[in-house]
C-alpha positions as CSV (number, residue, x, y, z in Angstrom):
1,X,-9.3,24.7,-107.2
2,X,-11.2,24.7,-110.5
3,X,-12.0,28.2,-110.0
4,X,-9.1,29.5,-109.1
5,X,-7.9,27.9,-112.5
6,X,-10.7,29.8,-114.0
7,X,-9.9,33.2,-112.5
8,X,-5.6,32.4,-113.8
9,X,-7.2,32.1,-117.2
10,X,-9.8,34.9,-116.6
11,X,-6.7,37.3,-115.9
12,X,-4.8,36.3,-119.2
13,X,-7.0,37.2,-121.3
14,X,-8.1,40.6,-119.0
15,X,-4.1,41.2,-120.0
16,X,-4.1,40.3,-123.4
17,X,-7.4,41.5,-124.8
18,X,-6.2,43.5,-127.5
19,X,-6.5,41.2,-131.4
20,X,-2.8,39.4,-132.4
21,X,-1.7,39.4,-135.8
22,X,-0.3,35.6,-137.0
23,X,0.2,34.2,-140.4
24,X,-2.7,32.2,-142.0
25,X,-2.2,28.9,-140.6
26,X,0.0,29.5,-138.0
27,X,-0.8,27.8,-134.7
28,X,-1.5,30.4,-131.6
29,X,0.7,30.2,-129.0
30,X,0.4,29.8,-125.0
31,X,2.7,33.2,-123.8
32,X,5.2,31.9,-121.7
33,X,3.3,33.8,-118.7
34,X,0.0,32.1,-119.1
35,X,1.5,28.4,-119.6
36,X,4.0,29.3,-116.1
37,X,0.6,30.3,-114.4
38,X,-0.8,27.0,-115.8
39,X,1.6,25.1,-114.0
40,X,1.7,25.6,-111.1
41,X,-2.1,26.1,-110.5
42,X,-1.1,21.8,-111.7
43,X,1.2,21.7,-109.1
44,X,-1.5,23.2,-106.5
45,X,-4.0,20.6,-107.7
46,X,-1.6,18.1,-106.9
47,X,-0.5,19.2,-104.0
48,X,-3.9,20.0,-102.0
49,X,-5.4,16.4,-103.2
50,X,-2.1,14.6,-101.5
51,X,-2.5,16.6,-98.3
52,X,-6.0,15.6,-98.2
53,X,-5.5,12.4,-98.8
54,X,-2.9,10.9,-97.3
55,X,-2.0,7.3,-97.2
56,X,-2.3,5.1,-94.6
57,X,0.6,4.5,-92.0
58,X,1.9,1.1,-93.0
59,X,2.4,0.3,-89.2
60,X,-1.4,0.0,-88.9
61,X,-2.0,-2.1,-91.4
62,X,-4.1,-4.8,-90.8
63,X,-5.0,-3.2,-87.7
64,X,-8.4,-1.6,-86.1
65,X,-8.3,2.0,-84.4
66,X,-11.0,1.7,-81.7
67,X,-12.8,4.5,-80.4
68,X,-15.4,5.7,-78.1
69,X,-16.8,8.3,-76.5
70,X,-20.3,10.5,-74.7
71,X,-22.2,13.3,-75.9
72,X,-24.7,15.2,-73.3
73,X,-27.1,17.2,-75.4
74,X,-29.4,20.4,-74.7
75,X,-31.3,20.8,-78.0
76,X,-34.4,22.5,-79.3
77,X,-36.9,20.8,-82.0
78,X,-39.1,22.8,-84.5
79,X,-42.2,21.2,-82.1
80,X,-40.9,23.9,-79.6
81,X,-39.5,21.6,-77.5
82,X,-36.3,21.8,-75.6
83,X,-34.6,17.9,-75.2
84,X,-31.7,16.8,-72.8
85,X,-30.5,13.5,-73.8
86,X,-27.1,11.1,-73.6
87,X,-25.6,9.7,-76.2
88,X,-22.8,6.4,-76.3
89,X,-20.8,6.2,-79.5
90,X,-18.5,3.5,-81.0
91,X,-15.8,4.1,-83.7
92,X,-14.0,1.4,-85.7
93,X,-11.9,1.9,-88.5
94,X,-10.2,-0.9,-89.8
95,X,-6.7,-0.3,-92.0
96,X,-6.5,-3.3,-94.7
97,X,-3.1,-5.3,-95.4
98,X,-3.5,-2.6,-98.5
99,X,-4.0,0.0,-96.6
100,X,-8.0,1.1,-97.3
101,X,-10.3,1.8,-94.6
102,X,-13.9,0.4,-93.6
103,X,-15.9,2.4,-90.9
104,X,-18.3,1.5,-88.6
105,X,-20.2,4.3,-86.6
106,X,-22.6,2.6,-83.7
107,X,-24.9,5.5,-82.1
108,X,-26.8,4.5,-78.8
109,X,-29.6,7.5,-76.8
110,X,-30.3,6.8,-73.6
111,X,-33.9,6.3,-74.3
112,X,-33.1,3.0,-76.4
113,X,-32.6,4.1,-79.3
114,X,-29.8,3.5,-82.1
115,X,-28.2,4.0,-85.1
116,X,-25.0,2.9,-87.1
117,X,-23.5,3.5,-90.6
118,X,-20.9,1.1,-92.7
119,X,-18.8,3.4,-94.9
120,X,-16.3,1.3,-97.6
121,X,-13.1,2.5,-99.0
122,X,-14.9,4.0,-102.2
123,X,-17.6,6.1,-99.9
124,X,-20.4,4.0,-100.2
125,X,-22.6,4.5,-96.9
126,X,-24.8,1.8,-94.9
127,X,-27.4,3.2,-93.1
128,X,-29.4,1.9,-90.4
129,X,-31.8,3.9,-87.8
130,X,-33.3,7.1,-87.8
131,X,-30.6,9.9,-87.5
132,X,-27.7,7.8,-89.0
133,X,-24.9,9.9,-89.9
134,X,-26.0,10.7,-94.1
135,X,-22.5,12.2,-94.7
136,X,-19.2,10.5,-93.4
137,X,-16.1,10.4,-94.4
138,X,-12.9,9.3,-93.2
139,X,-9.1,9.8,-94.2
140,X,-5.6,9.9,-92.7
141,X,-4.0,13.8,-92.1
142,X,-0.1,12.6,-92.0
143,X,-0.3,11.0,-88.4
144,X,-3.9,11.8,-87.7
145,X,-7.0,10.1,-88.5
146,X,-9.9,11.9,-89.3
147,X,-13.7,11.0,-89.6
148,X,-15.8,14.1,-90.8
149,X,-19.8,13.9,-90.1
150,X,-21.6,16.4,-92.1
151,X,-25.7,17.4,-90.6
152,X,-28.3,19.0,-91.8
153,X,-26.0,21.9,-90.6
154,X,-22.7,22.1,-89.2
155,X,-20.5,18.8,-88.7
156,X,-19.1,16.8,-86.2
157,X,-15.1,16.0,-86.4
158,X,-13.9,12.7,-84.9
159,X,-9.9,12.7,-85.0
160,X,-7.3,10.2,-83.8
161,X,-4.1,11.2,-82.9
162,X,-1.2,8.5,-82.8
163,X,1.6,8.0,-80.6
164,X,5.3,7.5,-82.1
165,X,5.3,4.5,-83.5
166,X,1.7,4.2,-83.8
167,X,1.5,1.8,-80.4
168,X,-1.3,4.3,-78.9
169,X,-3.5,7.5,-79.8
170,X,-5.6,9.7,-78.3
171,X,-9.2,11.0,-79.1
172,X,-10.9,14.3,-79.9
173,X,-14.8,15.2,-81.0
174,X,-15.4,18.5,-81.8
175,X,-18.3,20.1,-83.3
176,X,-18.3,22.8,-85.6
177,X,-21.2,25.6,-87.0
178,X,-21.5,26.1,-90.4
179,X,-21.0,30.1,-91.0
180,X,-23.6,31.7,-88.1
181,X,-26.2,28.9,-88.8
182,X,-27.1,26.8,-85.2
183,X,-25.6,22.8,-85.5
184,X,-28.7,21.5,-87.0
185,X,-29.6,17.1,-87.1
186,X,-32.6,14.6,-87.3
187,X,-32.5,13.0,-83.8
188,X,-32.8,9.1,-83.2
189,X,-36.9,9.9,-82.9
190,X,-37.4,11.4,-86.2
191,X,-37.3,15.1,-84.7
192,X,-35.6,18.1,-86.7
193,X,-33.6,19.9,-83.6
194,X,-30.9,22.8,-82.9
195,X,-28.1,21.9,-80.7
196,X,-27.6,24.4,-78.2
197,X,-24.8,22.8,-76.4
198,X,-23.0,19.2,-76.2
199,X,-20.5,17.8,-73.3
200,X,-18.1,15.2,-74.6
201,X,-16.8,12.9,-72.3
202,X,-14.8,9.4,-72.3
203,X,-12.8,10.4,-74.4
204,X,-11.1,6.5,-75.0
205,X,-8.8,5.3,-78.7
206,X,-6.8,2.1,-78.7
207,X,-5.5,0.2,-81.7
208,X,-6.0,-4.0,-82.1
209,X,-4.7,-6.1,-84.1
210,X,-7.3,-7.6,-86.6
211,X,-10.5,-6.7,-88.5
212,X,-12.9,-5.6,-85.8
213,X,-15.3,-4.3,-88.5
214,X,-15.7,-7.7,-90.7
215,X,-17.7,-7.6,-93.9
């Protein structure tokens, strides 16, 4: 948004280039143009930062959206080598009475080995395990929840989707490249690797009542 403030004010003064003449002392003036332009690039601000983020339904408050799900993996490391692997995953995000969410990612390979992250209202990020998600984010869309992991390259997207009333919801994991570059992540061993191509399955979102996440 900042730049397309910059290019409204680029283009007023690509329009009004020429020198105007003013009394000494007099103050200059926005033309009425500029200052309309002004705001409403305001009123875009305002408007993209609401849509983003949303507040949190009130009727799950004080509530935990529980979710889970599988990933099958074929992936190739820098080492040359080409891994299968299975993945388990566990999603908690708990709404507050005041309506701010905790997270709690729990990552489990089939060869034993984990990871989890702890992400507080203000975005600060617990990390434990080799691989743990460095970039997470979560926010409500209107009536959809949605948890946003960034990798080395490319991102996973973990959204919610509630049922009227908010009683039940439904789960979606989707993965998406960045421009043409491959999905690119450390793995739960330490190894730099290119996903080729990932199955979900499991597919599984409830809501209780309570702080499942604690802390």
């Amino acid at each position: 948004m900042k730049s397309r403030v910059a290019a409204i004010f680029a283009a007023d003064s690509a329009g009004h280039g020429r020198p105007v003449a003013r009394d000494e002392g007099e103050t200059p003036r926005l033309s009425v143009g500029l200052a309309t332009r002004c705001l409403v690039a305001l009123l875009l601000t305002f408007i993209a930062v609401s849509m983003c983020a949303a507040e949190a339904p009130r009727q799950l408050f004080g509530k935990t959206v529980v979710m889970g799900w599988n990933e099958y993996r074929v992936q190739r490391c820098d080492d040359g080598q080409l891994k299968r692997g299975h993945t388990a995953s566990s999603l908690l995000v708990y709404v507050s009475e005041n309506g701010r969410l905790f997270t709690r990612l729990n990552r489990r390979g089939g060869r034993g080995g984990s990871n989890s992250n702890d992400l507080d209202p203000e975005g600060g990020n617990k990390r434990s395990g080799t691989g743990s998600a460095g970039n997470l984010s979560t926010r409500f869309e209107g009536s959809v929840l949605a948890i946003q992991n960034s990798m080395q390259s490319g991102a996973r997207r973990i959204q919610a989707t509630f049922s009227g009333g908010f009683t039940g919801c439904s789960l979606q994991v989707r993965f998406g490249k960045d421009g043409g570059s491959e999905i690119r992540h450390r793995t739960m061993d330490g190894k730099m690797c290119n996903i080729i191509s990932t199955d979900v399955s499991g597919n599984a979102c409830s809501i209780r009542n309570g702080n499942l996440v604690g802390g």
